[in-house]
MARNULUM-927467 format. One line per field, with one value per residue (C-alpha): residue in three letters; x, y, z. Coordinates in steps of 0.5 Angstrom, whole numbers, plus 500, padded with zeros to 3 digits. Layout:
N
type: ala ...
x: X ...
y: Y ...
z: Z ...
***
This chain:
797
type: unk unk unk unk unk unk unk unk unk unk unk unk unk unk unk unk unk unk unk unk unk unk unk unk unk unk unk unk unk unk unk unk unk unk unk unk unk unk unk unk unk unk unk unk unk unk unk unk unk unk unk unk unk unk unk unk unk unk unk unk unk unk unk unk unk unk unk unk unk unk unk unk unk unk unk unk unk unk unk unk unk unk unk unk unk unk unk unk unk unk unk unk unk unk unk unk unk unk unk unk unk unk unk unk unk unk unk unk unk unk unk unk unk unk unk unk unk unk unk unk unk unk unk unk unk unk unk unk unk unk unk unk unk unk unk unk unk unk unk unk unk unk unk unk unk unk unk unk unk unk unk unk unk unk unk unk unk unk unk unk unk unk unk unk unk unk unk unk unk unk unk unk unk unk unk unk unk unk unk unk unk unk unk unk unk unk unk unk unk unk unk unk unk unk unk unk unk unk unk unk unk unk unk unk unk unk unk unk unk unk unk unk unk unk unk unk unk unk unk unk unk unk unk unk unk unk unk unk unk unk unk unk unk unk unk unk unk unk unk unk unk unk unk unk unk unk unk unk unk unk unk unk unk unk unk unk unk unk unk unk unk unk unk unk unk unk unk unk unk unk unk unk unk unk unk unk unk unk unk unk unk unk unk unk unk unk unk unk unk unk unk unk unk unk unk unk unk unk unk unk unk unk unk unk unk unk unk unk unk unk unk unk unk unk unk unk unk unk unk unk unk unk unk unk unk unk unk unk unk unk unk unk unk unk unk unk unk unk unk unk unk unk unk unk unk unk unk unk unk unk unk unk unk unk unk unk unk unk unk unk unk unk unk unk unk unk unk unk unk unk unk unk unk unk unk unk unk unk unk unk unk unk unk unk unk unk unk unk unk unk unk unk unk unk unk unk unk unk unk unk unk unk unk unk unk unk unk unk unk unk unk unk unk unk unk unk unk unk unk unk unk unk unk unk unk unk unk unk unk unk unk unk unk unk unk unk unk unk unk unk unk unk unk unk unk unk unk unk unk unk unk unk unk unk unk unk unk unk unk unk unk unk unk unk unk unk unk unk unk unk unk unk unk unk unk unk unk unk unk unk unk unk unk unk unk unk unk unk unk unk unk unk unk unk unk unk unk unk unk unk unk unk unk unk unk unk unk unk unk unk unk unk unk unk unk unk unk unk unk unk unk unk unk unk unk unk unk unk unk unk unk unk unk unk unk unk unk unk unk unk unk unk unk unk unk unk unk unk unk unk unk unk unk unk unk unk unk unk unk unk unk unk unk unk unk unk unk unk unk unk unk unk unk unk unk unk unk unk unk unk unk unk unk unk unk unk unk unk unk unk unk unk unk unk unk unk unk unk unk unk unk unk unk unk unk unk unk unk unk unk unk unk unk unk unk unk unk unk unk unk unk unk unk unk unk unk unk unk unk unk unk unk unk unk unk unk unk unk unk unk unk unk unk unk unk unk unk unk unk unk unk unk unk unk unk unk unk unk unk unk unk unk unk unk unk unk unk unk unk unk unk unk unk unk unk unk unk unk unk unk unk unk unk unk unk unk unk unk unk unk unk unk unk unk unk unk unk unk unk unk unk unk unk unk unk unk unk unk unk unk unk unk unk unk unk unk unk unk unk unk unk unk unk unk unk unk unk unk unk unk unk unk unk unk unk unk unk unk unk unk unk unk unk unk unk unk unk unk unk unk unk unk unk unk unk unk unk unk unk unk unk unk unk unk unk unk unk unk unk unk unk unk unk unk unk unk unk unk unk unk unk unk unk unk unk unk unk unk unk unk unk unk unk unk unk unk unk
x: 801 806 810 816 814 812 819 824 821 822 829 831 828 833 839 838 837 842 848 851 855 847 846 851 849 842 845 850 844 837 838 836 834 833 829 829 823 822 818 823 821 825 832 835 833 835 841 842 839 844 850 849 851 843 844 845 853 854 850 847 843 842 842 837 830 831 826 826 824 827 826 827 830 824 821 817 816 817 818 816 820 826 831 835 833 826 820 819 814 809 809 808 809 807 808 808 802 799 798 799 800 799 800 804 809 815 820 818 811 805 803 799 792 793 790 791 788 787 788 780 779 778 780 782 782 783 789 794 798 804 803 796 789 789 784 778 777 773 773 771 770 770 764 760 760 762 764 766 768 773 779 784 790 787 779 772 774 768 763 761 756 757 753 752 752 745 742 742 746 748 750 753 758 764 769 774 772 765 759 759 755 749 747 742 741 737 734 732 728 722 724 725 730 733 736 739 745 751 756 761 758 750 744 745 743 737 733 728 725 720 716 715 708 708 709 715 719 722 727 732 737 742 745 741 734 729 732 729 724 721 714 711 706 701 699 692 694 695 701 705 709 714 721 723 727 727 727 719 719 723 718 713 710 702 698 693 689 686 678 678 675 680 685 687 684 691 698 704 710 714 711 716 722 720 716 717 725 725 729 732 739 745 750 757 763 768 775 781 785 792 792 797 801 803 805 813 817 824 828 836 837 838 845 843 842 846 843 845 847 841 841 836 829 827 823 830 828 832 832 826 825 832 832 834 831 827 828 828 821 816 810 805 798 794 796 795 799 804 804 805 810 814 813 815 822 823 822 826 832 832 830 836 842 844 850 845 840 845 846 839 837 843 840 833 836 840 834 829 833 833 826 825 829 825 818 820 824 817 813 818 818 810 810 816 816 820 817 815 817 817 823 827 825 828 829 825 825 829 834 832 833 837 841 847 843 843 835 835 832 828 825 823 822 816 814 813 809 804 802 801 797 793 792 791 784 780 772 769 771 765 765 761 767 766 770 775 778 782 785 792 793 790 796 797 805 807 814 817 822 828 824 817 812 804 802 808 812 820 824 831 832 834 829 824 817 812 807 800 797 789 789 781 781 787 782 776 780 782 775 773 779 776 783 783 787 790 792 796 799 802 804 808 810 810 817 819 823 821 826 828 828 835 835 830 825 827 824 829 825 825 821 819 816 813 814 807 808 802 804 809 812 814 819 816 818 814 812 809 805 802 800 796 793 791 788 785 778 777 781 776 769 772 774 768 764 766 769 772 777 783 788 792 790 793 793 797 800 806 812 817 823 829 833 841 843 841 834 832 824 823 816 813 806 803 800 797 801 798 802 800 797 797 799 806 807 811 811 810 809 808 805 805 802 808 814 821 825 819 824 828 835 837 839 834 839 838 830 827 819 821 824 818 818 815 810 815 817 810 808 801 793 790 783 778 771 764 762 769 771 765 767 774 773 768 773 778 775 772 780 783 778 778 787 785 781 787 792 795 800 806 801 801 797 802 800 802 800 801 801 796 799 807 810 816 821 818 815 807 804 798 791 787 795 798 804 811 813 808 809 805 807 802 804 803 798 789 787 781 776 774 767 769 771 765 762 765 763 756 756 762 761 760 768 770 778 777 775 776 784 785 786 782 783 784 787 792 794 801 803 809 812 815 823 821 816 820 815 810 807 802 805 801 797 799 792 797 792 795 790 793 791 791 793 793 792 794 800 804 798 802 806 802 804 809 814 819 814 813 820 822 816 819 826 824 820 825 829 823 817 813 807 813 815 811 811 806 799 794 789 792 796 790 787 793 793 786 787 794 789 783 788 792 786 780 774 775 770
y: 618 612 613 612 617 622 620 622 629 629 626 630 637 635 633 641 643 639 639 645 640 639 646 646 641 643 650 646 643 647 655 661 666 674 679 686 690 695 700 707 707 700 702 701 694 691 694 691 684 685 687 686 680 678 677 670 671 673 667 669 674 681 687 691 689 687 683 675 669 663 655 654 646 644 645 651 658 664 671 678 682 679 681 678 671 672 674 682 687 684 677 671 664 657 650 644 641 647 652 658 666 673 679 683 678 682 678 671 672 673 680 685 684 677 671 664 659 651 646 645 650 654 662 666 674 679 681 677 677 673 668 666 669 675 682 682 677 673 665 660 654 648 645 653 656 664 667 674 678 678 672 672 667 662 662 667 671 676 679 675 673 667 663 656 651 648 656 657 663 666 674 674 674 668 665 660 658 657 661 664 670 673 671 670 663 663 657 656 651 653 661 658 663 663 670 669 666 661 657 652 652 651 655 655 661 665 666 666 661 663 658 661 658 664 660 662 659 664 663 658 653 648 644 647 645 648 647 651 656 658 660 657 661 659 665 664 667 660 659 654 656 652 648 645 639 633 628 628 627 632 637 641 647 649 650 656 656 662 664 662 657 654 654 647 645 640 640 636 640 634 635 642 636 631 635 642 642 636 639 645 642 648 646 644 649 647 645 647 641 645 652 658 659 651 653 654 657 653 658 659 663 670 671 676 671 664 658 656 650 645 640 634 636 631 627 626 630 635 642 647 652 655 662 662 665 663 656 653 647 645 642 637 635 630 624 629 634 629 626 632 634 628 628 634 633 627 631 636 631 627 634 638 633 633 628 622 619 615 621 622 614 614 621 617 611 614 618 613 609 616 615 608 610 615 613 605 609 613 606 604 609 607 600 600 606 607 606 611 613 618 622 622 624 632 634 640 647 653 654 656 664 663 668 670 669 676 676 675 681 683 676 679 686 682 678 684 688 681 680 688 689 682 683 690 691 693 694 687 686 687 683 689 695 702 705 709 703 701 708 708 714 707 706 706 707 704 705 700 703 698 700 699 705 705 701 696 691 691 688 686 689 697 701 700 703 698 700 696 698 697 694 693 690 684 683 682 677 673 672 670 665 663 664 664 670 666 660 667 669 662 660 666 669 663 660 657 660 662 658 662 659 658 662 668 668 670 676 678 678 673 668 666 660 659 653 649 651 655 661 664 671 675 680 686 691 698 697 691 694 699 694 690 697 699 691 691 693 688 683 683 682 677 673 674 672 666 661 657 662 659 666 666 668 674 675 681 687 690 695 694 701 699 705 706 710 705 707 701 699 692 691 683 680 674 669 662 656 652 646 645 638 632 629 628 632 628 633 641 644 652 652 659 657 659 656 660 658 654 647 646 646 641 634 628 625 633 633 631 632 640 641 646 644 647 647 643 638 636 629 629 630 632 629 631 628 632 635 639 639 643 647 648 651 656 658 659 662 668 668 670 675 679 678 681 687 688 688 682 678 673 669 661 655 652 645 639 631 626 619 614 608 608 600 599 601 608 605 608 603 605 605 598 593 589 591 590 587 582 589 596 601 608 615 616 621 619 616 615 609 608 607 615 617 616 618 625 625 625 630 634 639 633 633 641 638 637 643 646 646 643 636 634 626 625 622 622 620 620 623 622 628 626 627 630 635 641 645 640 644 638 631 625 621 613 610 610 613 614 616 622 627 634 642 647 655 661 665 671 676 681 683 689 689 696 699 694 689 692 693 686 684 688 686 678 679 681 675 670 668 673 667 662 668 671 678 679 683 681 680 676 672 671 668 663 662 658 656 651 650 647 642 639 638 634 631 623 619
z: 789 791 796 792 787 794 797 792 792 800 800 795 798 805 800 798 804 808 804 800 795 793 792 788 784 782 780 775 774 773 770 771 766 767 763 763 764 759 763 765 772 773 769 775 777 770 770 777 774 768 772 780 784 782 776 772 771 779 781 788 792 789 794 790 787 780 775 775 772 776 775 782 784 785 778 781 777 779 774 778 783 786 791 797 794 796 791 794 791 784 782 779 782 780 783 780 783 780 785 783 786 783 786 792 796 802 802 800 803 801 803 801 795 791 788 789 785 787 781 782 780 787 788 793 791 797 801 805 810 812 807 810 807 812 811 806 800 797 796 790 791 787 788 786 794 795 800 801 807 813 814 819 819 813 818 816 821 822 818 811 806 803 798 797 792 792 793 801 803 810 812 819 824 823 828 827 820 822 823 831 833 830 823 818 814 808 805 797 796 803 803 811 814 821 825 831 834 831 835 832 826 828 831 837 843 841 835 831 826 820 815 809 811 817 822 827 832 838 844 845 840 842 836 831 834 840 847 852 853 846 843 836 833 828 822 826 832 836 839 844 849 854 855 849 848 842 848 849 856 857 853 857 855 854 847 847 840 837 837 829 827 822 829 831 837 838 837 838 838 837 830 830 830 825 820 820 821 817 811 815 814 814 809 811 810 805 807 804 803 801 805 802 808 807 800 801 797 794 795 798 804 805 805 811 815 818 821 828 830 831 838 839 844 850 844 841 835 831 834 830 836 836 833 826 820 815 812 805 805 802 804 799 801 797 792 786 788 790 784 779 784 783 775 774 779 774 768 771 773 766 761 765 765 758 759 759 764 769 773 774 775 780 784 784 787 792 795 794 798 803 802 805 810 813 812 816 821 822 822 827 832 832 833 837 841 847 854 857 865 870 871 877 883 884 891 894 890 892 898 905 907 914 917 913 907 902 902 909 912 907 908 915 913 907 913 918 912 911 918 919 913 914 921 921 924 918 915 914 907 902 894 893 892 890 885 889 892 886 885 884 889 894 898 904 906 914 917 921 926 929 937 934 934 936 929 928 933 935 930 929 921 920 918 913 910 908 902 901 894 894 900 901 894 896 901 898 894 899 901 895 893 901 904 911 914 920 915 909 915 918 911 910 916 921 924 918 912 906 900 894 887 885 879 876 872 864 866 871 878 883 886 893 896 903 906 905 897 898 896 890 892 885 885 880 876 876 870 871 877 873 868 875 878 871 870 877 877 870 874 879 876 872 877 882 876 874 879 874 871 869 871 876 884 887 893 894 892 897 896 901 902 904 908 907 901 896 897 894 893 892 889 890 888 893 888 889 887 882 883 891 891 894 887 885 878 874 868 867 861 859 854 848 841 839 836 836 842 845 847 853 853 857 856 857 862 866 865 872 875 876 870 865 858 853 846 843 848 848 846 849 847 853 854 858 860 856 861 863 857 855 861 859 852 855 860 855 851 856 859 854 852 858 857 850 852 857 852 855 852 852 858 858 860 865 865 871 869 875 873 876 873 875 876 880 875 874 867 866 864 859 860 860 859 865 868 866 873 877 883 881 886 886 888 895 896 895 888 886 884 878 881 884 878 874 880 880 872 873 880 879 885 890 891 893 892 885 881 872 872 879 881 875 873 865 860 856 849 847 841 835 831 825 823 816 818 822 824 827 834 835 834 829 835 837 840 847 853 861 866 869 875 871 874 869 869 865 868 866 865 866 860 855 848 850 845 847 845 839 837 839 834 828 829 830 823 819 821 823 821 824 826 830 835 842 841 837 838 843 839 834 841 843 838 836 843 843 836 839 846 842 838 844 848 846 848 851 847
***
């Protein structure tokens, strides 16, 4: 396809879209026609489509469901159900490039059973869902590979059978798109089989291996060879058993040959390498070059809905976060499709205007110039990108609580409670806890007259009752983050003040910092709380088994009851900062998958080093070394799973990046060029060699202070989004790399999928698209959660 050719189609898409004399122009231009539906159960639809506002004599948006045959601007067609402007009920619709959709849609998404077909000559039958391959279907592809079984979001996701071109074939459990749990593969040409684990794709975990010859593999697998322990056994009786590995000197185990004659008395295990898994290869799975979710439909907007007004985001690029509902687009993928596409845009220009070819020739030269326009501006933002600096000193969060301050005394009453409940004399806290100690009915209340009492201290404050939710189990906590208790109490309740945030939090509560930045104190709802107590004893084991846990910390869970009329109960959670480091951050992100809504709303002149950013502002690819990589994924992984059984949503990855290269004219400098200015200045605050740094690659647990998501040295690769292409979340990167010090966790893990939730997820969907919001469910939030965190981190090679 020419980029002439891909350009006219591009520009004249956003000539329709953009301006209304366009739209008018091109219905002057294609028409539309109408057929009735002779079937009796569909009179009222024709006389709809014959006489309501729908029909080709009204010219727009009908309020009923009517049959239609639509040549849509593009040369796309449509014939089936139609109403509101959008496919709703059974039908047909073709593109140019020669996709094509039969089957049930809901408001111009393909929902329910339906088939899709490629130009190769590729099908999807089964069910779909918000326009992506959703449910059970089967899969045909080009080359002759069948897959049947689950798909979530356009992915193999679950159970699946699928049969390989070349006669292999393999039944088991998918993730991602890729074989990932347990599984059977099956080779035609040896009737070798394998059973046992998958991941990423490969036999990996613990299986089993067996020859068509009898002879059998038992134990460990990594990348689709044996790694560790495992057992070979020959059809004799013979068997080697030991530590597997490729590399031969890593290889130790014992051969023990049988009591027959015909046994082997010697054995080279390497031969199970280069001889017996010689043909042993797992076929690669196909890739989709055009999915059905990116095949958008070239239709108006509905007439329900008006679109705000668009600004700029922190990269300069046109706003596509703001709320707003659904926009006409088309995206092309590939030369061929482009190339059909422009064809037939032409074909439809030249074919439509029966006046002559001049008005054809003069749209085309105007839009190619539009063409030429976009594809040097893009270039030109690649080879001549701006310099990129750290944003300007912001002076220190949150205003000091003194005297006269409205939250002063209940600043006194938290801080009476805390140094009561920490230094109450208690059990030593065990990690071993029973059941009963995370109850909900474990409370434990305390009052706090102004004359004091046997248990509690004199105070200046009115009356006040303390609550202690699940006290033994916050302590427990505490000694497995390894928080002294001598040092909690002088950071929250020393003679320093604690500063609160200048505004809440979108959720309505407060937020509290103690005056070393240590600790963040959250006002909460009662809700919230119960989320918490119910989620405790899960919360508990996971962040006692893995140490890298990306989840928040929390430290403790109080109530404080102030006395008077009001009665007023003020609930707060004591959790840890991520942000505490002897790094300046110079950038924040809070991270969701999501894109409704997900851009900052301020300037670029107003954006400072404590302003949070969101998905897309982000123009970064995080890189991590293998190693935490490989760690990170896990982690990850194992996060979100214990965030999904809790039936947890709208969490985030909250990441902070300090810039190690910062010259004087607070210009980063990339990583291996010289300096703008002859003068380097550095954050102040301790900086790693490079000989440390590599150090620590190769020996991770030999600097405490950097641990998975904390203090971690990384690079960055800078990104661009293209101006034409609105619905980017991950931007096209540039080759440009910075060495940062990166801090990331996940927060917010609080927020259950409710009934306000679910309803907040049914009224977004009628207006949006249901993919770009955040309240959704939390398998699926999980899910394209991961999906978005795998894309904007990778492996630094």
């Amino acid at each position: 396809m020419s980029k002439e050719q891909s350009g006219v189609i591009k520009a004249w898409e956003a000539t329709i879209r953009k301006t209304q004399a366009a739209k008018k122009r091109a219905n002057s231009i294609f028409g539309i026609s109408l057929a009735h539906i002779p079937d009796d159960d569909h009179a009222a639809s024709s006389s709809a489509a014959s006489n309501g506002p729908g029909s080709a004599n009204g010219g727009g948006g009908g309020t009923e469901c009517y049959y239609a045959e639509k040549v849509l601007p593009n040369g796309d067609y449509y014939s089936g159900q139609w109403y509101d402007n959008f496919p709703n009920g059974r039908g047909k619709y073709l593109w140019t490039d020669g996709c094509m959709y039969v089957g049930e849609w809901y408001k111009g998404k393909t929902m329910g059973r339906g088939r899709f077909s490629w130009p190769s000559g590729a099908t999807y039958e089964g069910e779909f869902k918000s326009g992506y391959m959703d449910g059970t279907g089967t899969y045909s592809a080009a080359n002759g590979d069948i897959y049947r079984g689950q798909w979530v979001m356009n992915l193999k996701h679950g159970h699946g059978i699928k049969h390989f071109a070349n006669g292999d074939w393999y039944e088991g459990d998918w993730r991602r798109g890729l074989q990932e749990g347990q599984g059977k593969y099956q080779w035609k040409t040896t009737s070798n089989y394998y059973v046992g684990e998958w991941k990423n794709g490969n036999i990996c975990g613990k299986g089993t291996f067996m020859w068509e010859n009898g002879n059998r593999y038992d134990g460990q697998w990594e990348d689709g060879v044996p790694k560790g322990n495992g057992t070979f056994t020959f059809p004799d009786g013979s068997f080697y058993v030991g530590n597997w590995s490729k590399d031969p000197t890593e290889q130790n185990g014992s051969y023990y040959p049988s009591a027959s004659p015909s046994a082997q008395l010697e054995w080279d295990p390497q031969d199970v390498y280069n001889v017996y898994l010689a043909d042993a290869q797992v076929c690669p799975c196909e890739k989709v070059a055009v999915l059905p979710s990116q095949k958008k439909l070239a239709v108006w907007n509905s007439s329900k809905h008006s679109e705000k007004a668009r600004r700029l985001s922190v990269d300069g690029r046109v706003s596509v976060g703001v709320e707003r509902a659904f926009e006409r687009m088309n995206m092309w993928d590939g030369d061929d499709q482009g190339a059909s596409s422009a064809a037939a845009a032409a074909a439809a220009l030249g074919s439509a205007d029966g006046s002559g070819s001049g008005a054809r020739r003069d749209m085309e030269a105007e839009l190619l110039g539009m063409m030429e326009m976009e594809e040097s501006n893009f270039a030109a933002s690649l080879n001549k990108m701006l310099p990129m600096r750290v944003p300007k000193a912001a002076k220190r969060q949150g205003d000091a609580i003194c005297k006269g301050h409205k939250n002063y005394e209940l600043m006194l009453n938290l801080q009476l409670g805390i140094r009561h409940s920490v230094g109450r004399p208690g059990p030593a806290a065990s990690l071993d806890l029973k059941a009963s100690a995370f109850d909900p009915k474990e409370k434990v209340w305390t009052r706090f007259p102004p004359e004091g009492s046997k248990h509690t201290p004199p105070h200046n404050c009115s009356e006040f009752k303390w609550k202690d939710y699940c006290p033994l189990v916050f302590r427990s906590l505490r000694k497995l983050f390894k928080v002294d208790a001598a040092d909690y109490m002088l950071s929250i309740c020393g003679d320093n003040a604690l500063r609160e945030l200048s505004s809440p939090g979108k959720s309505g509560s407060f937020f509290y910092l103690t005056h070393d930045d240590r600790y963040m104190i959250k006002t909460m709802k009662k809700a919230e709380v119960k989320v918490l107590i119910r989620m405790l004893a899960a919360y508990y084991n996971h962040v006692r088994a893995f140490d890298n846990t990306l989840v928040i910390r929390f430290y403790g869970l109080h109530c404080v009851k102030l006395t008077g009329p009001a009665q007023r109960k003020v609930r707060f959670i004591i959790m840890g900062n991520l942000f505490v480091s002897e790094y300046a951050i110079h950038r924040r992100f809070d991270l969701k998958g999501s894109s409704l809504g997900r851009i900052t709303d301020k300037p670029e002149s107003e954006i400072d080093a404590n302003t949070i950013l969101k998905d897309l502002d982000l123009n970064f690819i995080f890189k991590l070394q293998k190693a935490w990589f490989q760690e990170f994924c896990r982690q990850v992984d194992r996060d979100c799973e214990l965030l999904e059984q809790e039936r947890i949503m709208d969490y985030s990855l909250l990441v902070g990046i300090h810039f190690r290269d910062v010259a004087s004219n607070r210009e980063i400098i990339p990583t291996k060029s010289e300096p703008p200015t002859p003068e380097v200045e550095r954050e102040e605050g301790p900086r790693l060699s490079k000989a440390d740094m590599d150090q620590l690659l190769l020996d991770p647990t030999k600097w405490a202070r950097i641990r998975l998501g904390m203090n971690m040295p990384a690079r960055v690769e800078r990104t661009v989004r293209r101006n034409d292409c609105e619905l980017q979340l991950v931007g096209e990167p540039t080759g440009e790399f910075y060495d940062v010090i990166m801090t990331f966790g996940i927060i917010d893990i609080l927020q259950d999928y409710d009934i306000s939730k679910k309803l907040e997820h049914a009224y977004k969907s009628i207006q949006y698209d249901p993919t770009s919001i955040s309240a959704v469910d939390p398998k699926q939030y999980s899910r394209r959660f991961r999906d978005f965190i795998f894309r904007i981190f990778a492996e630094d090679s």
